[in-house]
C-alpha positions in Angstrom: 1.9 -37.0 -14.9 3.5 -33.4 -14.7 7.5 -33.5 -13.6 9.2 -30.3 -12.3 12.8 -29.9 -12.5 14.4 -27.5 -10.1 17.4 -27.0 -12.2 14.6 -24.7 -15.0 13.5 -22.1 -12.6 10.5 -23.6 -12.1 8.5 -24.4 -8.5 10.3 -26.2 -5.8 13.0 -23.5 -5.5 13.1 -24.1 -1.3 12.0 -25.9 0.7 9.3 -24.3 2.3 8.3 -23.6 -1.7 7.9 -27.4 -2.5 6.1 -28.0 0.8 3.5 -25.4 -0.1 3.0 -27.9 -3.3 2.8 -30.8 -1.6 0.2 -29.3 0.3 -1.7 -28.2 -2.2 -1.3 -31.1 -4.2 -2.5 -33.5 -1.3 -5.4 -31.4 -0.5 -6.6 -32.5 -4.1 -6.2 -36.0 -4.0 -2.4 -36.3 -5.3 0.7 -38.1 -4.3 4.1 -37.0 -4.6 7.3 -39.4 -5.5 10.7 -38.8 -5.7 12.3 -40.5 -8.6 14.7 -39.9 -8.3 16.1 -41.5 -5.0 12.8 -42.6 -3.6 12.8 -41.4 0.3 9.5 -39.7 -0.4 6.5 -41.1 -1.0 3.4 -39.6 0.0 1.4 -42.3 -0.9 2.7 -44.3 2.1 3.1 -43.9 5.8 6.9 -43.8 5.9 7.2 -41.2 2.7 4.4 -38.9 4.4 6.7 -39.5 7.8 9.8 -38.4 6.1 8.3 -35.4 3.9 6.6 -34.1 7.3 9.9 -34.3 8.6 11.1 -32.2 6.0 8.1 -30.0 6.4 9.3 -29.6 10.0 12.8 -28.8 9.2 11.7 -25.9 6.7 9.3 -24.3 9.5 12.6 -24.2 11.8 14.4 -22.8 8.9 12.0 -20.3 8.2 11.9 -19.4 12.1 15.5 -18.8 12.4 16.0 -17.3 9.1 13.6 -14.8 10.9 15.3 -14.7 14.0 18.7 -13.7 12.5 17.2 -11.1 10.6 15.3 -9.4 13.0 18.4 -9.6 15.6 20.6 -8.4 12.5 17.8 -5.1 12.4 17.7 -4.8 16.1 22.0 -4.4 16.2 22.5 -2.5 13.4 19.5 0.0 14.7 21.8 0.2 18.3 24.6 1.4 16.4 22.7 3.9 14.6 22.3 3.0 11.2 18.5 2.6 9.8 17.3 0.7 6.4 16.0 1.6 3.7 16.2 4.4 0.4 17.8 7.6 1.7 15.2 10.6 1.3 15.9 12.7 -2.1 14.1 15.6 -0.8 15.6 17.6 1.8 13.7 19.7 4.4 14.5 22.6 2.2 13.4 20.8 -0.8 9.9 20.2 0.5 9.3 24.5 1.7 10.8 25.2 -2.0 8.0 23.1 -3.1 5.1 23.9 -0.5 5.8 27.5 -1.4 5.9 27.1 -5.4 2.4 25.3 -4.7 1.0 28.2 -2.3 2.2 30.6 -5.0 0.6 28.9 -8.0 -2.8 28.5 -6.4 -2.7 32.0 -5.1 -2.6 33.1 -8.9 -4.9 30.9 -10.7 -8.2 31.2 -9.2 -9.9 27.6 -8.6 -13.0 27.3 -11.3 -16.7 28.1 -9.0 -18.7 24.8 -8.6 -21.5 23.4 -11.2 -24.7 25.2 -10.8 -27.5 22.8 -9.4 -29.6 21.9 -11.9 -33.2 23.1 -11.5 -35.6 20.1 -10.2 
């Protein structure tokens, strides 16, 4: 019997996280227990009741973790402001370098292509 403890860093960091587990773990056969205050028990009807309800409770979560953000993005685009790095090269930047390109392939001539080899 493996036991994860959530305290380490190790899986069951959300819950969305620990009901991808459960998932995976149930697909192969296994139940999952709490020890620790025993609400959940997959192995029975009322455990997999409860967990599903959790399982619910994370996909709302998720959906309105999503919602927020995308209304946050939405509001802060109306008032003008834009995510994301700034740009390190300026338009100015970019001809300096186009032109330093266009100068160095004007003066080294590009090698001719193999010669076919005879058949």
């Amino acid at each position: 019997m493996r036991r994860w403890d959530t305290r380490s860093g190790t899986p069951g960091r959300s819950l969305r996280d620990l009901v991808d587990i459960v998932s995976a773990l149930e697909a192969r056969g296994v139940g999952v227990k709490s020890l620790t205050n025993g609400i959940v028990d997959t192995t029975t009807a009322h455990g997999k009741l409860v967990f599903g309800m959790f399982a619910l409770m994370a996909e709302y979560e998720a959906a309105l973790i999503k919602e927020r953000t995308l209304a946050g993005l939405a509001a802060a685009r109306a008032r003008g402001r834009t995510g994301g790095r700034k740009p390190k090269m300026t338009s100015a930047l970019i001809n300096k370098a186009q032109r330093m390109y266009d100068s160095a392939s004007s003066r080294w001539p590009r090698s001719p292509p193999p010669a076919a080899s005879p058949p």
